[in-house]
N, C-alpha and C positions, 0 to 999 in steps of 0.2 A: 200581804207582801212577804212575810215572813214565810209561808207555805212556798211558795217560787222560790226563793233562794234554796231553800231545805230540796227542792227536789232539782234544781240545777247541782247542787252539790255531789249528784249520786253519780254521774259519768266519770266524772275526776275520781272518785273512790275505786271504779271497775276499773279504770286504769290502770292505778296504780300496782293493783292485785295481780292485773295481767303481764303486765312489767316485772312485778317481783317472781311470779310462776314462772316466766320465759328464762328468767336468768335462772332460776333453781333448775329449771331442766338444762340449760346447756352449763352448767357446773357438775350434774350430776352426767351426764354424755361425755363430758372432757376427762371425768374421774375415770368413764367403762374404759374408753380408749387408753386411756394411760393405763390400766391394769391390764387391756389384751396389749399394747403393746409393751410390758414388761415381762408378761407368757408368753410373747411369743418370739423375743430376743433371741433364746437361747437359739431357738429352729433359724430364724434366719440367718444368725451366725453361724450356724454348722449347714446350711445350705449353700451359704456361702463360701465354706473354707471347701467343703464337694466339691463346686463348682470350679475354684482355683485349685484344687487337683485336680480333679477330672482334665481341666483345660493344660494342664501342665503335662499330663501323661500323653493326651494328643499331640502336641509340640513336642514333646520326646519321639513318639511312634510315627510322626511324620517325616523328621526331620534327622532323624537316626541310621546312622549305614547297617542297623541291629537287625531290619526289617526290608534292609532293600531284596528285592527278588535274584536269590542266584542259581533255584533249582524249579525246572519242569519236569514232572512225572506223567506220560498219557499212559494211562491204562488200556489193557483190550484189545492195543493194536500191533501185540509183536514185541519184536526193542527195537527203539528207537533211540538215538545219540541225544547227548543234552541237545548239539546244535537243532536237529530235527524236532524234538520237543518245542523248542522256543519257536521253531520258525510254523508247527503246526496251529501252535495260539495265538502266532503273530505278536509275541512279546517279548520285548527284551534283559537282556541284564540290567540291573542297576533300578527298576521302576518300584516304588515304593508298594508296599503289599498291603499296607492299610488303606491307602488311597484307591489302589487297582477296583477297576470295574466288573466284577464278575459274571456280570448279565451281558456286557458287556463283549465280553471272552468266548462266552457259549456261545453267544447269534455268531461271531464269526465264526468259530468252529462248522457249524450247523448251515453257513452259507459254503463255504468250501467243504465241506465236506457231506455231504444230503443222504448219503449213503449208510449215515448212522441217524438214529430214531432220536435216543436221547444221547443228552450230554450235561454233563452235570460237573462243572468245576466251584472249589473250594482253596481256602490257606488252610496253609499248614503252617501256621508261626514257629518257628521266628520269617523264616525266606524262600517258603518254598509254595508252587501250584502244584493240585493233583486233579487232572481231567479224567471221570469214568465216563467210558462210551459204552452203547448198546447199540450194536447194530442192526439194521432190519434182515430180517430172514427172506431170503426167495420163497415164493411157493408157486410159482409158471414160470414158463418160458413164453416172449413173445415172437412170432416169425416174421420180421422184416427181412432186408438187403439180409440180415445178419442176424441170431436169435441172441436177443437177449432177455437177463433176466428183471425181473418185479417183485414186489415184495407184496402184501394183503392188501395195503394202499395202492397197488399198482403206481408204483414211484419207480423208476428204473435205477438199477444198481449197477455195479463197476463191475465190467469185464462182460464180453459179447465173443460171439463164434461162429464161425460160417457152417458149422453143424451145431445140432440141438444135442443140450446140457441132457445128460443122465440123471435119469430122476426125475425129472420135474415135467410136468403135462405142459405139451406146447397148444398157444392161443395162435390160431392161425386165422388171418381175413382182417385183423385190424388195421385200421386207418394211420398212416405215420401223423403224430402230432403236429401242430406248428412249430412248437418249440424243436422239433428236431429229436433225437435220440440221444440228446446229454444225460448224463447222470446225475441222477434228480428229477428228471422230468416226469412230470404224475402224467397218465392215459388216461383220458376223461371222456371219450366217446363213449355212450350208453352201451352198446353192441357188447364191448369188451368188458366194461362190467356187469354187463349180466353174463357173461360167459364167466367171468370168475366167480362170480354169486352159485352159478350152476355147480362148477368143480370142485366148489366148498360143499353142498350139498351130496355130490354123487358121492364125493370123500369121506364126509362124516357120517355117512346113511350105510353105507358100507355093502352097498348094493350091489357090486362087482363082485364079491367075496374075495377072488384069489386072485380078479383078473386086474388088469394095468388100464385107465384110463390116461391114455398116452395120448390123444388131442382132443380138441373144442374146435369145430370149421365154425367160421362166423361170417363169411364173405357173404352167404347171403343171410341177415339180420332176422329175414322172418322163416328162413329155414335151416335153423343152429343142428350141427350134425355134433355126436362122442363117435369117437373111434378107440376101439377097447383092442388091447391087444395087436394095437399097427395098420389088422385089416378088419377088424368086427366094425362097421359101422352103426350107430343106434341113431332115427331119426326121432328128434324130440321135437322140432317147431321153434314158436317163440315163447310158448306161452306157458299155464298152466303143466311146469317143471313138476311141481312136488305129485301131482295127480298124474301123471303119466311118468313118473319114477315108481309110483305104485304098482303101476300096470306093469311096468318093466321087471319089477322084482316076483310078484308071482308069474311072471312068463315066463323068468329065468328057472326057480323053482321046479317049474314043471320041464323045461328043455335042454336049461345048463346052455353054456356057450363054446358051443364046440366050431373050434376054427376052420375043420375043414370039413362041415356041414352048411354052415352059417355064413354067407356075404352080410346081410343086414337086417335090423329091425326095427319097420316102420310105427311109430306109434301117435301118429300125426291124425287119425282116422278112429272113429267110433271102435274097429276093432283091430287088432294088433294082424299088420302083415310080415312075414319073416320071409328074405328073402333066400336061398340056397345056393350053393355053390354052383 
């Protein structure tokens, strides 16, 4: 009888062991916490006094006439009057400069005006905008009603003429877009881009030497004509550009392009036919 008791006794002992360990752990938990949060007082006090300044300077810079917008500067484009300034970013006096949206500023720029590439506005605190623009460069002319110009995107730029621009190789035989001949409107029919693919080539290959590649015919797409010099014509095809710009360069080598021996040169055929005056 006395074995029984002795061993009922032993649950109530583990007990109380586990009882006295739990609380010795969370006295010694409560002590860690009290010690980090008396290290770490001091940080979130001074996180907090940042915090109410920080928020005190904004409520200054918002709401201060220090920072309201009174000056437009656009770069790039000439001079322009404050009123014309304001009215090219479509912003007004009075709008505060820390709030303004500056991404905001550019897409409208960049919608009205398509003719420049990039656009990059900035503050200038305390109340001022300054817009740098880059404008796209022409490098063709196209031959619709009216020639206008395009830039390496084939995006159509301001200002057209019922004669062709000086200087610039006209694309002749392209399709008028849907969108019309506004400015801004990119040329996306294949035809005309590989015709400018071709005039970046003939251009940087320097294949002409002295002479003027002055058009691209594209009206018919699988038979693209260069017209060198107004009336040299050179027939290329459609196809295989770079291997028959070879052939073209040592023919010239050997015959030179003399304009009033030479109507054209075929290179559409296994061997090159030059036509004569």
């Amino acid at each position: 009888m006395s074995v029984r008791l002795k061993n009922m006794a032993k649950p109530v002992k583990t007990k109380t062991k586990q009882r006295i360990a739990g609380a010795a752990f969370s006295l010694k938990l409560a002590g860690e916490l009290k010690r980090s949060l008396v290290y770490s007082l001091p940080y979130i006090l001074s996180l907090t006094v940042v915090g109410l300044l920080f928020g005190g300077v904004i409520a200054y810079a918002v709401n201060s006439p220090t920072f309201q917008l009174t000056e437009v500067r656009v770069l790039n484009v000439g001079t322009l009057s404050a009123e014309e300034s304001f009215r090219f970013c479509e912003l007004r006096r009075g709008e505060n400069l820390i709030l303004l949206d500056l991404i905001g500023v550019q897409q409208v720029i960049k919608r009205k005006h398509p003719e420049f590439k990039e656009v990059l506005v900035r503050r200038v605190l305390p109340n001022r905008i300054e817009v740098m623009l880059k404008r796209r460069t022409p490098v063709a002319q196209v031959a619709f009603s009216r020639y206008v110009q395009v830039d390496k995107d084939l995006v159509i730029l301001p200002g057209s003429a019922p004669v062709p621009f000086r200087n610039l190789t006209i694309l002749e035989g392209a399709p008028v877009p849907r969108e019309g001949l506004a400015v801004g409107v990119t040329l996306r029919d294949p035809a005309t881009k590989k015709a400018l693919r071709l005039m970046e080539v003939v251009k940087r290959s320097g294949i002409l030497r002295k002479h003027w590649l002055s058009k691209i015919e594209l009206g018919d797409p699988k038979n693209i004509s260069l017209m060198v010099d107004s009336d040299i014509e050179i027939r290329i095809g459609n196809s295989h550009f770079i291997e028959r710009l070879k052939i073209l360069d040592q023919t010239l080598k050997t015959i030179g392009l003399d304009r009033s021996k030479i109507r054209y040169i075929d290179l559409r055929f296994d061997d090159v036919v030059i036509g004569p005056r």
